[in-house]
C-alpha atoms as an extended CHARMM CRD file, in Angstrom:
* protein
*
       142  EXT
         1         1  UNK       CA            154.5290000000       50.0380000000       19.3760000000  PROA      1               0.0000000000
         2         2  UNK       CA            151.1450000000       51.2330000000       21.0090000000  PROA      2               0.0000000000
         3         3  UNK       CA            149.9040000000       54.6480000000       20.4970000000  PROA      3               0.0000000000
         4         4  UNK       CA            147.1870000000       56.2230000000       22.5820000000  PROA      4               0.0000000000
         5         5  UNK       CA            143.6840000000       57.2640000000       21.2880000000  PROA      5               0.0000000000
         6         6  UNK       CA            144.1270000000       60.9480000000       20.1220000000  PROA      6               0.0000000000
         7         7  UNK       CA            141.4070000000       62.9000000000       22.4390000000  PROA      7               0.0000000000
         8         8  UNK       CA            140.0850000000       66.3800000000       23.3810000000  PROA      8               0.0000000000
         9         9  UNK       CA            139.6340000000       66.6430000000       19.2350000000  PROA      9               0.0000000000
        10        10  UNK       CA            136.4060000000       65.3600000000       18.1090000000  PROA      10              0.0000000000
        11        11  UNK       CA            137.6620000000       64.4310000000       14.6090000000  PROA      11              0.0000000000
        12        12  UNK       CA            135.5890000000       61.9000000000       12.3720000000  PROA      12              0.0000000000
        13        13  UNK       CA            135.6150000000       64.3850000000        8.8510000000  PROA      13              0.0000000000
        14        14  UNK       CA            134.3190000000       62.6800000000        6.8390000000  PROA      14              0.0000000000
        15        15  UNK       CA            134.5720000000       64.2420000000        2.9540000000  PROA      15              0.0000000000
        16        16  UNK       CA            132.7540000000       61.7100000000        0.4530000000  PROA      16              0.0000000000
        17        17  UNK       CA            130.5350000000       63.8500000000       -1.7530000000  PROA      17              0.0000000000
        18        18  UNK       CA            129.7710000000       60.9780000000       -4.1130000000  PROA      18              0.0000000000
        19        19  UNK       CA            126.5160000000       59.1520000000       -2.5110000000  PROA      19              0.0000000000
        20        20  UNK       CA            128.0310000000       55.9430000000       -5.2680000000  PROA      20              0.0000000000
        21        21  UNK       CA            131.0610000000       55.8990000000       -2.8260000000  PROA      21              0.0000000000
        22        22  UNK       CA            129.7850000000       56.6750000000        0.4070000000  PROA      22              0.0000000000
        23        23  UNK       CA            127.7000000000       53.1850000000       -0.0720000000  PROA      23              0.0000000000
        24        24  UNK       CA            130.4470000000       51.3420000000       -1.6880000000  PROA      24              0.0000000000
        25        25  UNK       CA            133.0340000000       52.6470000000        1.0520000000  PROA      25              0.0000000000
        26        26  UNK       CA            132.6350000000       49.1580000000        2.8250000000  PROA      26              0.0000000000
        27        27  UNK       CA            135.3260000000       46.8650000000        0.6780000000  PROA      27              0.0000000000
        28        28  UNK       CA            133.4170000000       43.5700000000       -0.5460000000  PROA      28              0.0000000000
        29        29  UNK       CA            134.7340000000       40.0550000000       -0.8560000000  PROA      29              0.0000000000
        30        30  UNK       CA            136.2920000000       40.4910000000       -4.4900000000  PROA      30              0.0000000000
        31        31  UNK       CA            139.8250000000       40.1190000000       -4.2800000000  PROA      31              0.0000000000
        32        32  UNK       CA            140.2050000000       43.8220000000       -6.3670000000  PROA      32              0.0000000000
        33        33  UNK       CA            138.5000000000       45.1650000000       -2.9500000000  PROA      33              0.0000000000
        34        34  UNK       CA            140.6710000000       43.2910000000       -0.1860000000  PROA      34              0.0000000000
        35        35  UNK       CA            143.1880000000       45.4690000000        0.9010000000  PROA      35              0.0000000000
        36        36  UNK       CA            146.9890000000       44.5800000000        0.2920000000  PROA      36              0.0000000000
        37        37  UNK       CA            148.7410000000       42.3710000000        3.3160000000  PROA      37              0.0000000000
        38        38  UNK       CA            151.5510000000       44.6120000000        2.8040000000  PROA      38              0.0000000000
        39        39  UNK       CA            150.9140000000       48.0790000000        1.2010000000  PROA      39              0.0000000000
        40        40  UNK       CA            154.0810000000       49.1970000000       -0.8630000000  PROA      40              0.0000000000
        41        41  UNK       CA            154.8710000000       52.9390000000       -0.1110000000  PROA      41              0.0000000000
        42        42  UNK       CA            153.7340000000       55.0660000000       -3.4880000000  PROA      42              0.0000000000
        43        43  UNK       CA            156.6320000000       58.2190000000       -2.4700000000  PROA      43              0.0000000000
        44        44  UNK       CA            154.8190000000       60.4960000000       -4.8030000000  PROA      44              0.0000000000
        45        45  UNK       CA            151.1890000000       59.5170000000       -2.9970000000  PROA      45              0.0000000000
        46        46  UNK       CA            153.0850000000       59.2290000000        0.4960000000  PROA      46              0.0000000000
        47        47  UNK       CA            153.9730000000       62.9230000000       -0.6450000000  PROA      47              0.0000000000
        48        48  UNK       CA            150.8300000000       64.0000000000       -1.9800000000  PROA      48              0.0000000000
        49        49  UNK       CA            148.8380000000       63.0500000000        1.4470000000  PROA      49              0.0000000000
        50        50  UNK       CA            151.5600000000       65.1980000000        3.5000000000  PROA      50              0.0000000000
        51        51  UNK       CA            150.6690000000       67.8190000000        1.5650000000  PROA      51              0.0000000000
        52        52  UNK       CA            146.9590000000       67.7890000000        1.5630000000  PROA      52              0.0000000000
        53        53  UNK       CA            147.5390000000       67.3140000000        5.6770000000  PROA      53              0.0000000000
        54        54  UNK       CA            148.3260000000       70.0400000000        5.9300000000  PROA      54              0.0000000000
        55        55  UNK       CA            146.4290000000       72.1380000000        3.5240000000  PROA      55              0.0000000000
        56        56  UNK       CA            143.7970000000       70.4400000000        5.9080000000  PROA      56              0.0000000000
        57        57  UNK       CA            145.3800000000       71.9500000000        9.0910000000  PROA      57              0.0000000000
        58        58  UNK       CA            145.8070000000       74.8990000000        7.8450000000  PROA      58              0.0000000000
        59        59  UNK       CA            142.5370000000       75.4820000000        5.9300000000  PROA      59              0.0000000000
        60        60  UNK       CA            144.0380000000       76.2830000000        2.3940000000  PROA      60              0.0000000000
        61        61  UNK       CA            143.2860000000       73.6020000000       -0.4020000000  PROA      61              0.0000000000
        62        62  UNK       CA            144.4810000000       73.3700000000       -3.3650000000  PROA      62              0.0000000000
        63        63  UNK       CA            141.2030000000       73.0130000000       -5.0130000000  PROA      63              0.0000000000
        64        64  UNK       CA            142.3190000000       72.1810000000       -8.1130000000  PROA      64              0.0000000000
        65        65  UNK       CA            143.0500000000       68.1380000000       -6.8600000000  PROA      65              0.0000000000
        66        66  UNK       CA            139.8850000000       67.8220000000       -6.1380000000  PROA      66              0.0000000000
        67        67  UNK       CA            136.7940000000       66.7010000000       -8.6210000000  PROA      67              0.0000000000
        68        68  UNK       CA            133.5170000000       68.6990000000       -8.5290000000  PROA      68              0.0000000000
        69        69  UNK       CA            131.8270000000       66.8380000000       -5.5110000000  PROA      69              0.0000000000
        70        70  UNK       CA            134.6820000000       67.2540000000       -3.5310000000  PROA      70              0.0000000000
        71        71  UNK       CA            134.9750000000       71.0390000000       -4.2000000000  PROA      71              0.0000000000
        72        72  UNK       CA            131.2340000000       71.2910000000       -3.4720000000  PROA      72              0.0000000000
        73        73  UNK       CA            130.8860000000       70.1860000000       -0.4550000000  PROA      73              0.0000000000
        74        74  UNK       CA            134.1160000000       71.7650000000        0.9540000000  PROA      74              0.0000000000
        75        75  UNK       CA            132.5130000000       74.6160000000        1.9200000000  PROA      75              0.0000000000
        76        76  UNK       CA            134.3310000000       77.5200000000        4.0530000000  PROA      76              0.0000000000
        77        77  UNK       CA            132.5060000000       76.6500000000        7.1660000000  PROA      77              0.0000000000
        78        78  UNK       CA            133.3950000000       73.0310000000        6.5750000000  PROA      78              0.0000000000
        79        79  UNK       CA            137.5790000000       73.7880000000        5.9990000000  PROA      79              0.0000000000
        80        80  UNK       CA            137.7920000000       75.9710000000        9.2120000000  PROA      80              0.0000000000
        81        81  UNK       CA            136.2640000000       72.7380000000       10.9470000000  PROA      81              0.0000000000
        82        82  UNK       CA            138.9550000000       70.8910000000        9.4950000000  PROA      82              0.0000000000
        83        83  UNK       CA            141.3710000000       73.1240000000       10.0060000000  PROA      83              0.0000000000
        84        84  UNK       CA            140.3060000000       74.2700000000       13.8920000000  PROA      84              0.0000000000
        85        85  UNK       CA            140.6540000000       70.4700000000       15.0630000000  PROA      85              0.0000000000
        86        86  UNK       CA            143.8940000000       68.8470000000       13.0830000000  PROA      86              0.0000000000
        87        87  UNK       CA            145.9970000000       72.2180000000       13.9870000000  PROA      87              0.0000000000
        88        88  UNK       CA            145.4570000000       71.0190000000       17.5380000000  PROA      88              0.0000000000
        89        89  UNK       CA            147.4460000000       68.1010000000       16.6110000000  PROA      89              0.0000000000
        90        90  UNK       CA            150.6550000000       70.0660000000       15.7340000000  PROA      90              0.0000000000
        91        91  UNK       CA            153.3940000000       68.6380000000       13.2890000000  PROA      91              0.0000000000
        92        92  UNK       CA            152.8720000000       65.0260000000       12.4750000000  PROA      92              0.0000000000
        93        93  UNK       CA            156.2240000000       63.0540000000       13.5230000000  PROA      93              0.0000000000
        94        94  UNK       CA            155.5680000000       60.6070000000       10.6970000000  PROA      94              0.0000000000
        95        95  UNK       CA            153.4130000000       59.0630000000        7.8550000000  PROA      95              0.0000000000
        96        96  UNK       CA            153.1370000000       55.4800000000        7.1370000000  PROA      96              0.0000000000
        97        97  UNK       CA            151.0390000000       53.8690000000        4.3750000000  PROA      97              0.0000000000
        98        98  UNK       CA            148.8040000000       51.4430000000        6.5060000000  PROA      98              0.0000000000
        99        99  UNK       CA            146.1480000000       50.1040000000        3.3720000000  PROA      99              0.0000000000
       100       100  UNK       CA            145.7870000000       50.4160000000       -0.1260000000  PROA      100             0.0000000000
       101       101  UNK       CA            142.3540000000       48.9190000000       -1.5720000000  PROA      101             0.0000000000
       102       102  UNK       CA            140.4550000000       49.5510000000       -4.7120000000  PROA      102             0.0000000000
       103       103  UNK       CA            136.4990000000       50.6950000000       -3.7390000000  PROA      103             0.0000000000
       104       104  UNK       CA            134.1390000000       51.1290000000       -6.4270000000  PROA      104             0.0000000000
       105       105  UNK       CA            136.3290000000       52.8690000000       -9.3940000000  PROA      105             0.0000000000
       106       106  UNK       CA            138.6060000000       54.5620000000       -6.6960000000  PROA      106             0.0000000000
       107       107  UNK       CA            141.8750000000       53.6050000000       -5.3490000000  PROA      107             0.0000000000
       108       108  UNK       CA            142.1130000000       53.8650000000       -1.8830000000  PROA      108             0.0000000000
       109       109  UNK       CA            145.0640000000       55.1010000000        0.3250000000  PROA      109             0.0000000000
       110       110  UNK       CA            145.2890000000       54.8810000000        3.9720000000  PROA      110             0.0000000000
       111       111  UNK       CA            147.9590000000       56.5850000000        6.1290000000  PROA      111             0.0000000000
       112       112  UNK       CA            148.4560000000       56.4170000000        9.7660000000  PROA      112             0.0000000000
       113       113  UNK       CA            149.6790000000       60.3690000000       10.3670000000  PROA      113             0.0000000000
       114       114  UNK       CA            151.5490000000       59.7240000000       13.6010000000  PROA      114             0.0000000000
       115       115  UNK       CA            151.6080000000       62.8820000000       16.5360000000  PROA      115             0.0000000000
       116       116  UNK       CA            152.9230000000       62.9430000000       20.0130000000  PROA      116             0.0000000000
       117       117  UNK       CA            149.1300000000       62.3090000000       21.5100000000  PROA      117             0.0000000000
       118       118  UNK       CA            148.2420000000       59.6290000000       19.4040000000  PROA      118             0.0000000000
       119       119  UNK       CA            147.3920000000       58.3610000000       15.6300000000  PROA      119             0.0000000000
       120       120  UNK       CA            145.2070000000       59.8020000000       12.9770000000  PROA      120             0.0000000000
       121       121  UNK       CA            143.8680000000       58.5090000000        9.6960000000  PROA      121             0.0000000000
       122       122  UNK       CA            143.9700000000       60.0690000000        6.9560000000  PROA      122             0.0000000000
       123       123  UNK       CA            142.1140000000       58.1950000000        4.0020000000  PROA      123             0.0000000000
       124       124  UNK       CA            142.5850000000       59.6630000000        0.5710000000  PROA      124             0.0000000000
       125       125  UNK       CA            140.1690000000       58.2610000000       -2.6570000000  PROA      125             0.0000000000
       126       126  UNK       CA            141.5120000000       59.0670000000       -6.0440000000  PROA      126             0.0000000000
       127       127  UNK       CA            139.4540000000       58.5870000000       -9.4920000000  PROA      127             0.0000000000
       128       128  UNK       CA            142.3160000000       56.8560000000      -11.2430000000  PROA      128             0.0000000000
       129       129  UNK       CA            140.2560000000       58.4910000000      -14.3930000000  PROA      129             0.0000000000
       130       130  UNK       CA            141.1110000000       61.8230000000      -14.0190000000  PROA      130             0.0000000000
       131       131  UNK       CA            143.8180000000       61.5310000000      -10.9170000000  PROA      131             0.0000000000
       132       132  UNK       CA            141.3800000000       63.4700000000       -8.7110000000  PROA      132             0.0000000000
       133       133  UNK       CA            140.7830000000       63.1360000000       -5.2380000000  PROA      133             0.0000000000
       134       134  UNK       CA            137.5160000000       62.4180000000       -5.0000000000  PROA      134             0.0000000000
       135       135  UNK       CA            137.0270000000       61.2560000000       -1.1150000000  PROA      135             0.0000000000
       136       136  UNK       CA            138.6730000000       62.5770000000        2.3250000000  PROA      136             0.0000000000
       137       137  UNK       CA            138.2690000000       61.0670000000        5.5490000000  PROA      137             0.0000000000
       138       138  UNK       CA            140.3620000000       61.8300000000        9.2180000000  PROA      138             0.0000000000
       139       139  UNK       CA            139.7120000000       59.6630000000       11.8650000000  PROA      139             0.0000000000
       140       140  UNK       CA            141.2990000000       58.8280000000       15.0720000000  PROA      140             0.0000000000
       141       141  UNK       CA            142.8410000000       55.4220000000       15.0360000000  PROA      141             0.0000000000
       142       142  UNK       CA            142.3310000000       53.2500000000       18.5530000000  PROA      142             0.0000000000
């Protein structure tokens, strides 16, 4: 099944606080880094980035999942972005774990957050240390 580019929303938000990850967000050749052939759905993740969707469309966070960094550098300016641009999209009509890979000390999780126009991603990094998300990132997936 072929989904169109999402357009008209100029989405690349990119929320990686921690310069460590932002430089380490390329996976390297260690097998811990490759990403899994065939993820296996996680329902209380697959849950958990639903959720923080759409906090992020509608512009209320539950700060509290986040670490420091992350709470930082959402700033108000920066969540009415957010928000402004995925509402647009309007309710996803699925969620499907696409990658799972292991970056730095952070695990990972990719979803594909299917719409009617087209196919976001939504990439989520958790610090399996303290279970906090430490990393957000929506793109548009071509």
């Amino acid at each position: 099944m072929k989904h169109r580019v999402i357009t008209g929303v100029s989405l690349a938000i990119a929320l990686f606080p921690g310069a460590a990850f932002a430089q380490s967000a390329t996976p390297s050749s260690t097998p811990s880094s490759a990403p899994s052939p065939l993820p296996t759905d996680d329902p209380v993740m697959t849950a958990k980035a639903k959720d923080l969707f759409h906090q992020a469309q509608t512009g209320q966070f539950d700060r509290s999942q986040f670490d420091d960094k992350m709470n930082a550098s959402l700033t108000d300016s920066l969540v009415k972005t957010i928000a402004s641009q995925l509402s647009q999209l309007g309710d996803p009509q699925g969620f499907k774990l696409a990658q799972v890979t292991k970056q730095a000390n952070y695990m990972v999780y990719v979803y594909a957050v299917l719409f009617k126009s087209g196919v976001i991603a939504e990439e989520i990094a958790i610090d399996p240390a303290t279970g906090k998300i430490a990393g957000l990132f929506f793109k548009p997936v071509q």
